[in-house]
N, C-alpha and C positions, 0 to 999 in steps of 0.2 A: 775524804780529802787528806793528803799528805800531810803532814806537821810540817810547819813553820824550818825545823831545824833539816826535814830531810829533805823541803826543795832548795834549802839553803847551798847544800852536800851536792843536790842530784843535779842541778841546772849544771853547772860550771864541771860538772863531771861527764854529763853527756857531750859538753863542749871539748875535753879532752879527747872523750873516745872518738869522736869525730877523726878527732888529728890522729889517733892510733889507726884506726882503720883506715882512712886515708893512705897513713905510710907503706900498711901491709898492702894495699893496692897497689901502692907506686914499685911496691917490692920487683913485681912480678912483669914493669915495665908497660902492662897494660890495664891501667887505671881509665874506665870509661864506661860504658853503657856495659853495665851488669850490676851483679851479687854486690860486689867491694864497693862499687861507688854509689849505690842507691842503699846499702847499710851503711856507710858514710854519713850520707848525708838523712837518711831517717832518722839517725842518731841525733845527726847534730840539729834538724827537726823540730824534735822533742826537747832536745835541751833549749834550744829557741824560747820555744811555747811556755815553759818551766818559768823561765824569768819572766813573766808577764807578772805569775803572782808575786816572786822575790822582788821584784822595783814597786808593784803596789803595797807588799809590806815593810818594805823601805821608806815608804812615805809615810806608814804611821808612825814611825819612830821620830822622824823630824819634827821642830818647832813648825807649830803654822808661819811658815814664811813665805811670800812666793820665790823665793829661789829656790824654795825647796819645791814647790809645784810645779813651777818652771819646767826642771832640771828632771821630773818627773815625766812632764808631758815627752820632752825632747828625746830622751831613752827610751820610753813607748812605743814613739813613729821609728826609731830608729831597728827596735823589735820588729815592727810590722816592716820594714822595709828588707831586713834579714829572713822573715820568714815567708816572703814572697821569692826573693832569691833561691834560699834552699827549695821552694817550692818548685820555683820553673824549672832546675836543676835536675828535679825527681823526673817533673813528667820529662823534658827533652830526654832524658835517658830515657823511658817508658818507652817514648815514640822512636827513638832512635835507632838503626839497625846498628852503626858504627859508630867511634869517637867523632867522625869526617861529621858526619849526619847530624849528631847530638851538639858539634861545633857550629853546622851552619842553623840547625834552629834556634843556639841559644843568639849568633850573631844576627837574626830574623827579628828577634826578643829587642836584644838591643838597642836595632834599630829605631824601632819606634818612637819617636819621639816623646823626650823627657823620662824613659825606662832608663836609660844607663846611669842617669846623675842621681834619681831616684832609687835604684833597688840597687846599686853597683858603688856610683863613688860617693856620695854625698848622705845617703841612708842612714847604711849599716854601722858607717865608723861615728854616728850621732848617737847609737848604743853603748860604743864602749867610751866615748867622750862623755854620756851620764853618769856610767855604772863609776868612772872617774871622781866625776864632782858631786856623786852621790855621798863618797868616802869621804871626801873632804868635809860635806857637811855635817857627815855622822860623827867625824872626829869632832867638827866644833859642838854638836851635840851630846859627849863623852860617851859613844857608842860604839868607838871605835879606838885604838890605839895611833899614835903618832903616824906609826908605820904602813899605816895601812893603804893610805894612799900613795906611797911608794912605792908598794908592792903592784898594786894595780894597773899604776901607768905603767910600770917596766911589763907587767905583762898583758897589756890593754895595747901596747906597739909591737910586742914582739912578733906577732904573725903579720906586720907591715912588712919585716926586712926579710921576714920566710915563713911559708904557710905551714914548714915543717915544725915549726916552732909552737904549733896552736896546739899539741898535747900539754905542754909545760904550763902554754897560758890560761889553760883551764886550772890546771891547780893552783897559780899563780892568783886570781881571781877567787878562787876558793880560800885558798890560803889571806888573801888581804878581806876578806867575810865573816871568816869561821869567830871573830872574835863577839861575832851578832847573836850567836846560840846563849851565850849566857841571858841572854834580851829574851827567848821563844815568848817569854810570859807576855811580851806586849807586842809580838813581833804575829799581829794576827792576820796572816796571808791564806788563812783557810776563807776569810770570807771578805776578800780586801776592797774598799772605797776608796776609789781620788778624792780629798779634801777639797774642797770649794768655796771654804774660808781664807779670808786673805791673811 
């Protein structure tokens, strides 16, 4: 299992290359069912899956409070709602002959009743609204610097005003974290438990 410190690094780094790869897709004007957009999104996949254990070793570092469990559960579903996204994302391209094709299955997907607010508007943005009030907490916990939840919300929205921006907000994210490595000793996400203490 990865040390504490390298899913710290690696999550919010797969979440950049994400948005690297993405751009060199866009580069070429035809970003869609291929190579560039299903290595895109395997990336960003992984870096997905990555933070499951960085939010469960985030929880060990907080007082038993339930705002801190809370805040814990709420970023979990919001995990699993991104990583069913990027999922449907994969296969429509899989299945897809063209962007036209891979647009009308994922609008198939959508339709569905309770898929778009769930895996689309309401989900995904409950992940980076915890990894948010996770910093806050850590700071009141002194496990984190003032700054750090600054850092985070500026780059927890900045893929709101353009998806071009989601290289930046991986290191932005990484960057408002990295102050956690000093912690690895108690930061044990090699084998992590949700508390169930109140």
């Amino acid at each position: 299992m990865k040390s504490p410190g390298v899913l710290l690094v690696s999550a919010p780094l797969c979440f950049s290359g994400y948005g690297v790869i993405r751009l060199f897709g866009l580069a070429d004007g035809r970003y869609g069912p291929g190579i560039d957009w299903q290595a895109a999104h395997i990336v960003g996949l992984i870096g997905t899956v990555l933070f499951i254990p960085v939010v469960l070793g985030l929880d060990r570092l907080l007082p038993q409070r339930k705002w801190g469990r809370g805040t814990v559960i709420v970023t979990l579903i919001g995990l699993a709602a991104t990583i069913v996204q990027f999922g449907a994302d994969i296969a429509f391209a899989a299945m897809a002959d063209d962007k036209a094709g891979m647009s009308r299955l994922s609008r198939e997907f959508s339709a569905v009743p309770g898929v778009r607010p769930a895996f689309y508007e309401v989900g995904p943005p409950l992940f980076f609204l915890g990894l948010f009030v996770l910093t806050i907490l850590l700071v009141r916990a002194g496990r984190l610097p003032w700054w750090s939840p600054v850092v985070m919300a500026v780059s927890t929205m900045a893929p709101m005003l353009t998806l071009d921006l989601i290289p930046l907000a991986g290191l932005g994210i990484l960057a408002a974290m990295v102050g956690l490595r000093s912690s690895a000793d108690r930061f044990e996400a090699s084998a992590p438990v949700l508390r169930t203490s109140a």
